[in-house]
C-alpha positions in Angstrom: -16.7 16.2 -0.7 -19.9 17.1 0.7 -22.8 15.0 -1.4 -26.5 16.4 -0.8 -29.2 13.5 -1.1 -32.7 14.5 -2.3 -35.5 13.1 -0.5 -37.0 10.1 -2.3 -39.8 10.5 -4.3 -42.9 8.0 -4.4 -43.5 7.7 -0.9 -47.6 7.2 -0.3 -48.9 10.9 1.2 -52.3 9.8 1.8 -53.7 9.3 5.8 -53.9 6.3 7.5 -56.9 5.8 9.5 -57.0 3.5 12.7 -59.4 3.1 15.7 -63.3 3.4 14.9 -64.0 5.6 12.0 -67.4 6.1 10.0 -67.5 4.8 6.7 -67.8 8.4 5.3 -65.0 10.0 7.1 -62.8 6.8 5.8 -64.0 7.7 2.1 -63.3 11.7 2.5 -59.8 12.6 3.9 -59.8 15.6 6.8 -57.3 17.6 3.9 -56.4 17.0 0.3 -53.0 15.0 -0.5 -50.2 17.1 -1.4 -49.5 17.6 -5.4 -46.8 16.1 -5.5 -43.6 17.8 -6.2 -42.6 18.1 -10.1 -39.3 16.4 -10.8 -36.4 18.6 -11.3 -33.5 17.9 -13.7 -29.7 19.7 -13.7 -29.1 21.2 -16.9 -27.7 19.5 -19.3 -24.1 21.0 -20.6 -23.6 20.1 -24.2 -20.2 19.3 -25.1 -18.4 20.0 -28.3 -15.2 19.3 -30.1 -13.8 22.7 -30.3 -14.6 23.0 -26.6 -12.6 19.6 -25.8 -9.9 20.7 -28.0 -9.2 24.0 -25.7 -9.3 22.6 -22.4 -6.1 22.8 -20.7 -6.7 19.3 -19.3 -6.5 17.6 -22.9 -3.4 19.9 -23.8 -1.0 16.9 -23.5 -3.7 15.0 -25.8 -3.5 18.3 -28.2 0.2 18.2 -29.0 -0.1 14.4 -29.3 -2.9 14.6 -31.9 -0.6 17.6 -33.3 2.7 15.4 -33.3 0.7 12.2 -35.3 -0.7 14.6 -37.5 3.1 15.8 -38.8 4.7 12.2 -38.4 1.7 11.0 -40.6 1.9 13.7 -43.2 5.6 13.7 -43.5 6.1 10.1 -43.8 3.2 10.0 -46.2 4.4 12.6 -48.7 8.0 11.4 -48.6 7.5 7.8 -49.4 4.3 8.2 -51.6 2.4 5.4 -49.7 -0.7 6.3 -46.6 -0.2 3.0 -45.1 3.2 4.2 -43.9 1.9 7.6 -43.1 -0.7 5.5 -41.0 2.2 3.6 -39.5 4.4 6.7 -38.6 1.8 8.1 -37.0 0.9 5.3 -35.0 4.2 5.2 -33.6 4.4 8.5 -33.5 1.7 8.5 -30.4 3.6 5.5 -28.8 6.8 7.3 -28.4 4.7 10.2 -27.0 3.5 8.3 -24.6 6.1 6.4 -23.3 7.7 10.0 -23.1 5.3 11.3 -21.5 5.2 8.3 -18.9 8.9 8.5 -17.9 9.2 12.5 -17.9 5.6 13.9 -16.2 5.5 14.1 -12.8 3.4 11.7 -10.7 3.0 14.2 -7.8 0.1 16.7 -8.3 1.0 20.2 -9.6 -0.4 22.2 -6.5 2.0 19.7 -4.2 4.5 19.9 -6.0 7.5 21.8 -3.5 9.8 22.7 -6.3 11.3 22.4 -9.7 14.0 20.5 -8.2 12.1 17.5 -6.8 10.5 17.2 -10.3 14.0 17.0 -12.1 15.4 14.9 -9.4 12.0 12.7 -9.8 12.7 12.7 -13.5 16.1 11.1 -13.7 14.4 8.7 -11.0 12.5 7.3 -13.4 15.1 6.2 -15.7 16.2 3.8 -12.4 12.8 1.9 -12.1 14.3 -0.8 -15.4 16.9 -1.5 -13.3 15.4 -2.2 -10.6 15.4 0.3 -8.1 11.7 2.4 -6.4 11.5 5.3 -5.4 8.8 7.5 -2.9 8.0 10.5 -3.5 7.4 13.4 -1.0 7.6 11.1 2.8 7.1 13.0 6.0 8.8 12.1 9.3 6.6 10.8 11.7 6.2 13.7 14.7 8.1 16.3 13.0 7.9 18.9 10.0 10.4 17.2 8.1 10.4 15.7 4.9 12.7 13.1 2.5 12.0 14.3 -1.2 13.1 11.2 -2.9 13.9 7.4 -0.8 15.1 5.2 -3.2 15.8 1.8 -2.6 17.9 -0.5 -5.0 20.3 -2.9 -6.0 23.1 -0.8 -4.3 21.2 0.5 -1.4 18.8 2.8 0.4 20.0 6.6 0.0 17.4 9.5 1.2 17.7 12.1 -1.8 17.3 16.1 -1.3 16.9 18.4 -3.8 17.5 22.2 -3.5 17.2 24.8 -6.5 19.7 27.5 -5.4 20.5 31.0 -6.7 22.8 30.2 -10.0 24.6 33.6 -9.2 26.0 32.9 -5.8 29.3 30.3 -5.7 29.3 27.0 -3.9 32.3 26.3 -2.1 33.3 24.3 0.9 35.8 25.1 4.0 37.8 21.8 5.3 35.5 19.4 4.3 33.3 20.5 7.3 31.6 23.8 5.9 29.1 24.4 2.7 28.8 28.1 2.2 26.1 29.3 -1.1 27.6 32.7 -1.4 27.8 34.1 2.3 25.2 32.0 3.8 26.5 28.9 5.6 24.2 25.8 4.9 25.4 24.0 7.7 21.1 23.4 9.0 20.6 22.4 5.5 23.2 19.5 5.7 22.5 18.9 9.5 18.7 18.3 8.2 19.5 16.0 5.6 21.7 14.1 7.8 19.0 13.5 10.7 16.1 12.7 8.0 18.2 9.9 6.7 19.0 8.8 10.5 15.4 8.9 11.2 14.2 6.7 8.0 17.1 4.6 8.6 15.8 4.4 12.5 12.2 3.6 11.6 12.7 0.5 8.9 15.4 -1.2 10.9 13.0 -1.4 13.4 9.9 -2.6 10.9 12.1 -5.3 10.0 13.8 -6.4 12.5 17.2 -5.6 11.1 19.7 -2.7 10.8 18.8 -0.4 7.6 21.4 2.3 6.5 20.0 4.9 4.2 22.5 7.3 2.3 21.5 11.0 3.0 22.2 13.6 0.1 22.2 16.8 -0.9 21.3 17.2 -4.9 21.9 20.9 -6.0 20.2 22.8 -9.2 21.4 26.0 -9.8 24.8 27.5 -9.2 27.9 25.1 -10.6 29.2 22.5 -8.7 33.3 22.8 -8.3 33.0 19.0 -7.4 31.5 15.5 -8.2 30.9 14.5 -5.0 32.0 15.6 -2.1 30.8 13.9 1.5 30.3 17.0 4.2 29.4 16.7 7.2 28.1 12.9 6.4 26.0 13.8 3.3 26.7 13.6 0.1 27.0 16.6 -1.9 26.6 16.9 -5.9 25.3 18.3 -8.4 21.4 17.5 -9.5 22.4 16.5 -13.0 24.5 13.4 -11.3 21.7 11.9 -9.2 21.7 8.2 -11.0 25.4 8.7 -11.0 25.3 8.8 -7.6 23.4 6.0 -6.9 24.2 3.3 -9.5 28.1 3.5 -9.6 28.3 1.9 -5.9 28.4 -1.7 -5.6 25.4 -4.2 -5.7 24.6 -5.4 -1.5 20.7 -6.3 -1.9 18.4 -8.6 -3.4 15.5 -8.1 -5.5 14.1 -10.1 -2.3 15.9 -7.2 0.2 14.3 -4.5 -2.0 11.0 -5.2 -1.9 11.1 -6.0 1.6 12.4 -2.5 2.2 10.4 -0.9 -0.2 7.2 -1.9 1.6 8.5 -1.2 5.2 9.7 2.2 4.3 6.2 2.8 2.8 4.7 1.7 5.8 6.6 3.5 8.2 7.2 7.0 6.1 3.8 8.6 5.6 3.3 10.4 2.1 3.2 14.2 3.0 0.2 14.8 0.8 -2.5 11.5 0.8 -4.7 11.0 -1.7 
């Protein structure tokens, strides 16, 4: 953001007079000093309650206030006593919060690519107890691509995709080789998924020194999947709804040690598609 300075205020304005001058000339200045200039203020903006209460930042804040409110009233009423109407409400905001904390969305609103990513992001969340991290949103170096979710954990690395398709078209699959949506063949789509995870799995094996294998997948939101999970064309297909699934029903191969160690090499190595 561009930041304008104003020009500091105070400075002396009045002549200074070298070489041989008369003592009258040194008394009377060739030209008056500049008035100088009256301050200028930014207007103040008063703020008021009813204001706050409709901004759209503070909505979250809103339904909070709301949802203490009823808690309080209810639990007030039914038992006869304020102090546990206090109490309900109290915890009341807690549960909001900690709600709120697990469900929202880290990445910005106007970044956000799609509905899916923010489900898939969601049921992410639930991992982090367990053990596992997860980021967001990481470009390929050199190339347009990008890995929605990496997650590292207990049972591995896997490179997450998430599509929202049309909920009208059928999935199916030919031979285990093929992935039609309807009539359109999503071979690219699998082929993409596949090379991203190569490429991750490329770039932190060589940060550390060691081979890396990330799991690509293909999470799907939308139409009905006719299978848990099916592996085509080397990714892993399923439906959205069984990300976690997915990823905590293999068994346990790293270290909370390994994890970290991953965690901050893939960070490193992965750049976030949208810096702060």
């Amino acid at each position: 953001m561009d930041t304008g300075l104003a020009p500091e205020d105070g400075h002396d304005t009045s002549p200074i007079w070298v070489g041989d001058q008369s003592s009258e000339q040194a008394e009377r200045p060739s030209a008056p000093p500049e008035a100088p200039a009256s301050p200028t203020y930014a207007p103040v903006q008063r703020t008021s309650l009813s204001s706050l209460w409709q901004d759209t930042r503070y909505r979250h804040l809103r339904r909070r206030a709301v949802i203490a409110v009823v808690a309080g009233v209810v639990f007030g009423v039914v038992f006869g006593s304020w102090r546990l109407g206090l109490t309900a409400a109290i915890l009341a905001c807690v549960a909001d919060a900690v709600y709120r904390a697990r469900t929202v969305s880290t990445i910005p609103a106007w970044r956000r690519a799609s509905a899916a990513e923010r489900q898939t992001e969601a049921q992410l969340k639930k991992l982090e107890r367990n053990g596992y991290k997860t980021l967001h949103a990481r470009a390929i170096p050199g190339s347009e691509a990008q890995i929605d979710h990496l997650v590292v954990g207990p049972t591995g690395v896997y490179a997450v995709d998430s599509e929202k398709w049309d909920k009208r078209l059928p999935v199916r699959v030919q031979s285990h080789r093929k992935l039609f949506h309807g009539p359109f063949n999503q071979k690219p789509r699998l082929d993409e998924a596949r090379w991203e995870a190569a490429q991750a799995s490329d770039l932190i094996s060589k940060a550390l020194g060691r081979e890396i294998t990330v799991v690509p997948s293909l999470a799907i939101y939308g139409p009905p999947i006719p299978w848990r999970i099916l592996n085509i064309r080397e990714v892993d297909v399923f439906s959205g709804g069984l990300v976690r699934k997915w990823i905590t029903k293999r068994e346990r191969s790293l270290t909370t040690a390994e994890i970290d160690a991953i965690y901050r090499a893939a960070e490193r190595v992965l750049p976030a598609r949208y810096p702060e």
